[in-house]
C-alpha positions as CSV (number, residue, x, y, z in Angstrom):
1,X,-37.4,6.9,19.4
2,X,-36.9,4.6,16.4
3,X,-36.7,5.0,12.6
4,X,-37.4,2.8,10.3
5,X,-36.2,2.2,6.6
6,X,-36.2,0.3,3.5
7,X,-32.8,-0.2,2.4
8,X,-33.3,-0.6,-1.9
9,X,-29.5,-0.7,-2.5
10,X,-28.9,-3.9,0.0
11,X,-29.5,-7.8,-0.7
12,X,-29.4,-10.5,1.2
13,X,-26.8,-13.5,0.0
14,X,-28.1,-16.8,1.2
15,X,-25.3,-19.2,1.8
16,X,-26.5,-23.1,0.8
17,X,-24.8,-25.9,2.3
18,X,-25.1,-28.0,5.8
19,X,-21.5,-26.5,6.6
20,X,-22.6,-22.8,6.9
21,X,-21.5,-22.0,10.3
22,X,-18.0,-23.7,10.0
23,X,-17.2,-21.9,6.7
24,X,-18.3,-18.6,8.0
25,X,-17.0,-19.1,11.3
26,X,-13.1,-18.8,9.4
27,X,-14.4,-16.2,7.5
28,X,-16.3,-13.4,9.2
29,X,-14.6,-11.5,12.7
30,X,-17.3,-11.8,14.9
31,X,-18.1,-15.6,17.1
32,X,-21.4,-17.7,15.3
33,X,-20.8,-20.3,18.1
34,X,-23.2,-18.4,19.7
35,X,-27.2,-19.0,20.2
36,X,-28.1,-16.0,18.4
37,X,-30.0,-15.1,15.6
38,X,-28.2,-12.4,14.4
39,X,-24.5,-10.8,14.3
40,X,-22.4,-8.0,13.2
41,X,-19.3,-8.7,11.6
42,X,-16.1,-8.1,9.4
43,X,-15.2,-9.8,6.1
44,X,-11.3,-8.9,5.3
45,X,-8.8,-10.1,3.7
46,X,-5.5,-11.9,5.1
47,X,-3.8,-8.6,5.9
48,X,-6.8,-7.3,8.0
49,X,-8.4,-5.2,5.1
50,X,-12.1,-4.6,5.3
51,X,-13.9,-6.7,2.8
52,X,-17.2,-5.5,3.4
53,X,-19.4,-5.2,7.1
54,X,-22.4,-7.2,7.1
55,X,-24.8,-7.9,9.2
56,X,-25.4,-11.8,9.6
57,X,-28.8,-13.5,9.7
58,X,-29.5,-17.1,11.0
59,X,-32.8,-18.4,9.3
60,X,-33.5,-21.3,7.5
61,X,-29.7,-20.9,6.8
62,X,-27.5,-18.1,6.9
63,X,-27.9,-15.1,5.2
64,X,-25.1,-12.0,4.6
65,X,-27.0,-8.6,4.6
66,X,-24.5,-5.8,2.4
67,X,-24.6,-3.5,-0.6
68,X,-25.5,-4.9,-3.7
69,X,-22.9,-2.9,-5.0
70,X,-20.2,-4.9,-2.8
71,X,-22.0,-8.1,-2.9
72,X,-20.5,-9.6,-6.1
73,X,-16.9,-9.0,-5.1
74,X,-17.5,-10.2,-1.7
75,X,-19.1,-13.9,-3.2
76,X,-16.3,-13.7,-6.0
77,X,-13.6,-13.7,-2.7
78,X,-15.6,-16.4,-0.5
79,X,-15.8,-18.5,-3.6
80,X,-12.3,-19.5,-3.1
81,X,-12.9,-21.3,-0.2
82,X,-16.3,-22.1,0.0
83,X,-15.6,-25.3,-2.4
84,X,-13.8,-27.2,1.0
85,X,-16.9,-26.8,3.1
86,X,-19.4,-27.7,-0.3
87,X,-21.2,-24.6,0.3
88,X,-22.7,-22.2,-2.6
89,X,-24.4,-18.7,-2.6
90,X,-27.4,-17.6,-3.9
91,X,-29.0,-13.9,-4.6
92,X,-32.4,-13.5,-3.1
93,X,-35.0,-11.0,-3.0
94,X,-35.1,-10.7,0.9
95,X,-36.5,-7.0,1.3
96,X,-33.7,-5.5,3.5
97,X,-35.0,-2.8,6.6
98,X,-33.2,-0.9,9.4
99,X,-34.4,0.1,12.8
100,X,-32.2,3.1,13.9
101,X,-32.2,4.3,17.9
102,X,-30.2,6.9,19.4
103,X,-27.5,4.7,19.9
104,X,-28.0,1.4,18.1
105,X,-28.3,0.3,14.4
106,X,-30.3,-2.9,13.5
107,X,-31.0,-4.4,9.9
108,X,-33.3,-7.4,9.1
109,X,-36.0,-8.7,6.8
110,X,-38.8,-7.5,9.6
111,X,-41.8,-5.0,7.9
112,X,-42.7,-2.0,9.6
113,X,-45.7,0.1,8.5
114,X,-43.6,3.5,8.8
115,X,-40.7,2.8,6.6
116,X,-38.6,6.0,5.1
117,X,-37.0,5.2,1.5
118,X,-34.6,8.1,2.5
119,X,-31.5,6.9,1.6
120,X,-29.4,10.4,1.9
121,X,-31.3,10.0,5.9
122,X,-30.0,6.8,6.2
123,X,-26.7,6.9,5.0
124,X,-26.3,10.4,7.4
125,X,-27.8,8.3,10.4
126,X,-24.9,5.3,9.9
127,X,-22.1,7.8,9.2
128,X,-22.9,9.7,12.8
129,X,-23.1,6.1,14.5
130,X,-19.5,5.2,13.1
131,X,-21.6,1.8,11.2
132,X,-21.1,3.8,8.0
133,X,-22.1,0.6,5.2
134,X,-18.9,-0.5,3.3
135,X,-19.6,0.3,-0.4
136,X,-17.7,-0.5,-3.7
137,X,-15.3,2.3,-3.3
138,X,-14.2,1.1,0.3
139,X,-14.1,-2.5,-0.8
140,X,-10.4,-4.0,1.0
141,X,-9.3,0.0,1.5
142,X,-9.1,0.5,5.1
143,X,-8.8,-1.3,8.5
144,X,-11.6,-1.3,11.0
145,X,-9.9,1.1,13.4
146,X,-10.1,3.5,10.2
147,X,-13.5,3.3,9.3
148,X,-14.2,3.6,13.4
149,X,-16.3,0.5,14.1
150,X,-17.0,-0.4,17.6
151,X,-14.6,-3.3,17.7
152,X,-16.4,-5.0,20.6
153,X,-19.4,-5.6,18.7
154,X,-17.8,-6.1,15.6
155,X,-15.1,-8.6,16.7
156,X,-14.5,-11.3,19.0
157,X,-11.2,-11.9,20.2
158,X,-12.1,-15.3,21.9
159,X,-13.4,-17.4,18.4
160,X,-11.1,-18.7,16.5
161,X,-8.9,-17.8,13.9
162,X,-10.1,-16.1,10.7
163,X,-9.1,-14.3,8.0
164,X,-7.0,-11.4,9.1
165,X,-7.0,-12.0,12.3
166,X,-3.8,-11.9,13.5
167,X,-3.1,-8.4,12.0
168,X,-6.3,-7.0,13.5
169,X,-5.4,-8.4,16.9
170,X,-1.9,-7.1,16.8
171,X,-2.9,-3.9,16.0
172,X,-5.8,-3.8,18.6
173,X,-3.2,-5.2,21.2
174,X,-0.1,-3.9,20.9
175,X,-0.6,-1.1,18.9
176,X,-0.6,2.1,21.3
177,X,-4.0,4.2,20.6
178,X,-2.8,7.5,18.8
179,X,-5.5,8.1,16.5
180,X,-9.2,7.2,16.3
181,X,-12.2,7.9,13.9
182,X,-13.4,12.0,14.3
183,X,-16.0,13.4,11.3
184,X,-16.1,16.5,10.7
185,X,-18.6,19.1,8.7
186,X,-18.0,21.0,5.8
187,X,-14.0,21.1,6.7
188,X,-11.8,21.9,3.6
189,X,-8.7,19.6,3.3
190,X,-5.8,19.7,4.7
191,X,-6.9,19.5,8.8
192,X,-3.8,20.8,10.9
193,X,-2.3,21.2,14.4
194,X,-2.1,24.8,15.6
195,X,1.1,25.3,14.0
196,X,-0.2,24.3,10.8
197,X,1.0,20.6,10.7
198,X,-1.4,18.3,8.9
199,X,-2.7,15.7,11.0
200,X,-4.6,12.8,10.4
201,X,-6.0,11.2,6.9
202,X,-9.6,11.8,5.4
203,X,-10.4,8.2,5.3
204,X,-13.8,9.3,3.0
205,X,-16.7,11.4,2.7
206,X,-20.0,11.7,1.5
207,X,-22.2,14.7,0.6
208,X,-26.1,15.5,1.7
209,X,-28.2,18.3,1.7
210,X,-26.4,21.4,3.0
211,X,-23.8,19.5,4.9
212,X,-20.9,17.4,3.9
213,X,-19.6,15.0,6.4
214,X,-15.2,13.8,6.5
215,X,-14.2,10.9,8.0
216,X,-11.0,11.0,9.3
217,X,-9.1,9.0,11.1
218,X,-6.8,11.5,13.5
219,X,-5.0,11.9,16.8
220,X,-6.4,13.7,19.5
221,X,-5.6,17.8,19.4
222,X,-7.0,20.8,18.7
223,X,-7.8,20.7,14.8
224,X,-7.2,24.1,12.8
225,X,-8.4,24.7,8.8
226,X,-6.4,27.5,7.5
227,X,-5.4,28.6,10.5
228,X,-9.4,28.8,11.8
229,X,-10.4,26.3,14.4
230,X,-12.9,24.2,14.2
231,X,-14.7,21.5,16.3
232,X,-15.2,17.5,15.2
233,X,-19.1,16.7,14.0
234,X,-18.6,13.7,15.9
235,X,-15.7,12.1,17.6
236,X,-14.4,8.8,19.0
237,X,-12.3,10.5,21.3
């Protein structure tokens, strides 16, 4: 069943110029050589850094969907090489909604007639999924294997080059798997091995009602706080 809500704290960033889709296309991870509408994508920075996630929108031209509170940053990096392809940005007032599924996470400028303002709901929904929103705090912190993204939707590994793309690839490729994205609930910091080791780093968290939620990015084991077991809210394993 579906959900529906009004995301307030996002914008849409219209990109002006005929050379769009070439300037993105060296930007962003995922392929716009595509015919679709709509993508999912990485912004980083040349040492495979998340920028900011955004969710890409082909109209009348393209549009980047994020957080207003990572959109300036994100324009004030693009800026320096949006001047070779003669293409601008420009703020609109695009009302920003979600559709959320059991499995699937979908923004847009659609209207739906049962929209939840919920924002502690929302953020909860995208944290569980591993599509947790990048926000100012995150802003060219962490890698995407870190913040867990599911790096076939979010990448292509057959488009060109782009910003940070040969770390990312190296690291998908020859890096051996040892840790991957876990959450757990109300767990006190440090997270050990059963002989007390700690394991893993708490990449963030974020508090809602009754219940907060740690990212971490961990290896596979048995995880122990204070010597008391405990079992992962959700896990990538």
């Amino acid at each position: 069943m579906s959900k529906f809500y009004q995301l307030d704290k996002y914008c849409a960033i219209k990109i002006n110029g005929d050379r769009g889709r070439e300037f993105l296309q060296g930007q962003v991870s995922c392929d716009l050589n595509t015919d679709a509408k709509q993508w999912t994508g990485l912004f980083c920075d040349e040492k495979g850094f998340v920028l900011s996630n955004a969710t890409i929108v082909l109209d009348d031209n393209f549009y980047l969907v994020v957080r207003e509170c990572v959109a300036e940053s994100l324009i004030n990096d693009l800026t320096k090489y949006a001047p070779f392809y003669k293409c601008s940005f420009e703020m609109t007032d695009n009302r920003v909604f979600a559709e959320v599924t059991n499995t699937t996470i979908r923004k847009s400028f659609g209207h739906s007639e049962d929209l939840s303002t919920n924002t502690s709901d929302w953020e909860k929904a995208c944290m569980e999924n591993f599509q947790y929103d990048i926000d100012y705090e995150m802003f060219g912190k962490f890698r995407p294997q870190e913040l867990g993204y599911d790096l076939e939707k979010f990448i292509s590994y057959e488009k060109g080059c782009y910003r940070g793309q040969e770390i990312i690839a190296r690291v998908t490729y020859l890096g051996k798997k040892n840790k991957a994205a876990v959450i757990f609930a109300n767990a006190k910091s440090p997270i050990t091995d059963v002989a007390g080791k700690n394991i893993g780093k708490e990449v963030f968290s974020k508090n809602f009602e009754n219940l907060t939620l740690h990212h971490y990015y961990i290896e596979k084991n048995d995880y122990f706080v204070e010597g008391e077991q405990i079992s992962p809210y959700a896990s990538q394993w």
